[in-house]
C-alpha positions in Angstrom: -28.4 90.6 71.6 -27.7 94.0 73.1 -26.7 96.5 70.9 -23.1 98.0 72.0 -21.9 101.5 71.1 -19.1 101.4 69.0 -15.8 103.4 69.8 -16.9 104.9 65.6 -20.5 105.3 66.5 -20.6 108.9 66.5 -18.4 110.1 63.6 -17.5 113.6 63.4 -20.0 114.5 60.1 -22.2 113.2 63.0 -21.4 116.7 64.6 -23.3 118.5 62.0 -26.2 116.1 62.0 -27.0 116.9 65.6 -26.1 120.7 64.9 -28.2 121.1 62.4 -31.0 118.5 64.6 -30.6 121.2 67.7 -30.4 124.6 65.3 -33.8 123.3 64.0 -35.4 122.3 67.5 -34.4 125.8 68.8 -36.2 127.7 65.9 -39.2 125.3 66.2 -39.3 126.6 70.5 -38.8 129.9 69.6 -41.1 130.3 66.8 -44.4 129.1 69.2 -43.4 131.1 71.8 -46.4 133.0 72.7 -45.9 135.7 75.8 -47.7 135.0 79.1 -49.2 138.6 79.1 -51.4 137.1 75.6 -52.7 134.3 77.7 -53.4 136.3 81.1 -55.3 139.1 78.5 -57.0 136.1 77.0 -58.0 134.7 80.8 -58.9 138.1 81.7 -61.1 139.0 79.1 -63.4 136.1 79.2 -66.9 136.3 80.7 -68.6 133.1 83.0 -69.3 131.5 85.9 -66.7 130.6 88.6 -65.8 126.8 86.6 -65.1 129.0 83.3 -63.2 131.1 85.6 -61.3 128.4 87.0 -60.8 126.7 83.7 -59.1 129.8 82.5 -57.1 130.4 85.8 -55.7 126.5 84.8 -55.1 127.8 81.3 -53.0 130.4 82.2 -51.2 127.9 84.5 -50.6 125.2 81.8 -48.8 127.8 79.8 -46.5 128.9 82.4 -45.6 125.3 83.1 -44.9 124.8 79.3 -42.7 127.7 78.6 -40.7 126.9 82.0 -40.4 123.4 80.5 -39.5 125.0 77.0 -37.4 127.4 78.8 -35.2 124.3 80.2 -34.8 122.7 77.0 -33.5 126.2 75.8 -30.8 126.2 77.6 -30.1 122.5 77.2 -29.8 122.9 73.7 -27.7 126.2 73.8 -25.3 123.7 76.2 -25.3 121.2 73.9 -24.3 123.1 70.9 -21.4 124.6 72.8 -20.3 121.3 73.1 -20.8 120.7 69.3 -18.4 123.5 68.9 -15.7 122.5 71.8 -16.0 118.9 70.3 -17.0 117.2 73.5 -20.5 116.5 72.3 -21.8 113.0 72.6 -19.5 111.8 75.3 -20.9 111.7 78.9 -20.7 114.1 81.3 -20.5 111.7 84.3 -18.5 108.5 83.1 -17.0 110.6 79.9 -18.2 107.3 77.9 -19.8 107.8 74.3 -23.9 108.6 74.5 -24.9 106.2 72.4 -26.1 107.4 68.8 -29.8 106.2 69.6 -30.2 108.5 72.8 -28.7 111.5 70.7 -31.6 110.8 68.2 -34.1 110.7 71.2 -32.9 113.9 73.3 -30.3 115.7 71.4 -29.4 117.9 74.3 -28.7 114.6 76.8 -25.5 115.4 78.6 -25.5 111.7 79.9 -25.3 108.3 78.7 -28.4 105.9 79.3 -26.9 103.9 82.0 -26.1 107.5 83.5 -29.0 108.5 83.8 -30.9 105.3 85.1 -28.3 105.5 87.9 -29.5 109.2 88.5 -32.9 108.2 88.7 -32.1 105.2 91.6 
């Protein structure tokens, strides 16, 4: 049997739930934020061959993926906690249907419902 979202699915304490949920995941980005410049000094600084060279080089690379990717999620969650406060949190941003209370656990910051976003992805 397919679970169904409900019309009551998302209450409004549920607001504060995924307030507090996205307040936290913020902090938890924030706080291992380590600047570039550490890991290019870190690179730079090391002695070897070519390969350790290399290795480095895809060190420093890895990190600027991560904190573009971190960056992203940034400003998905400062989005999504607008919404919290206009009150249009949870509902979908391209059918305006309720995100379903299991995808809000997942991703928090979603701005679409599941069926949404398998369409996107078509």
């Amino acid at each position: 049997m397919e679970d169904v979202t409900s019309a009551t699915e998302n209450a409004p304490g549920d607001q504060a739930h995924f307030r507090e949920i996205l307040m936290k995941r913020r902090q938890e980005i924030l706080d291992n934020q380590k600047p570039l410049a550490d890991s290019m000094i870190d690179t730079n600084t090391r002695q070897g061959d070519l390969a350790d060279q290399a290795n480095g080089n895809n060190e420093v690379h890895i990190h600027l993926k991560l904190k573009q990717t971190d960056a992203k999620i940034l400003i998905a969650i400062e989005e999504a906690l607008q919404r919290v406060e206009s009150g249009s949190y949870g509902v979908c941003r391209d059918c305006g249907d309720e995100i379903s209370r299991a995808r809000l656990e997942a991703i928090p910051w979603t701005r679409v419902c599941i069926s949404c976003k398998e369409k996107q992805k078509a």
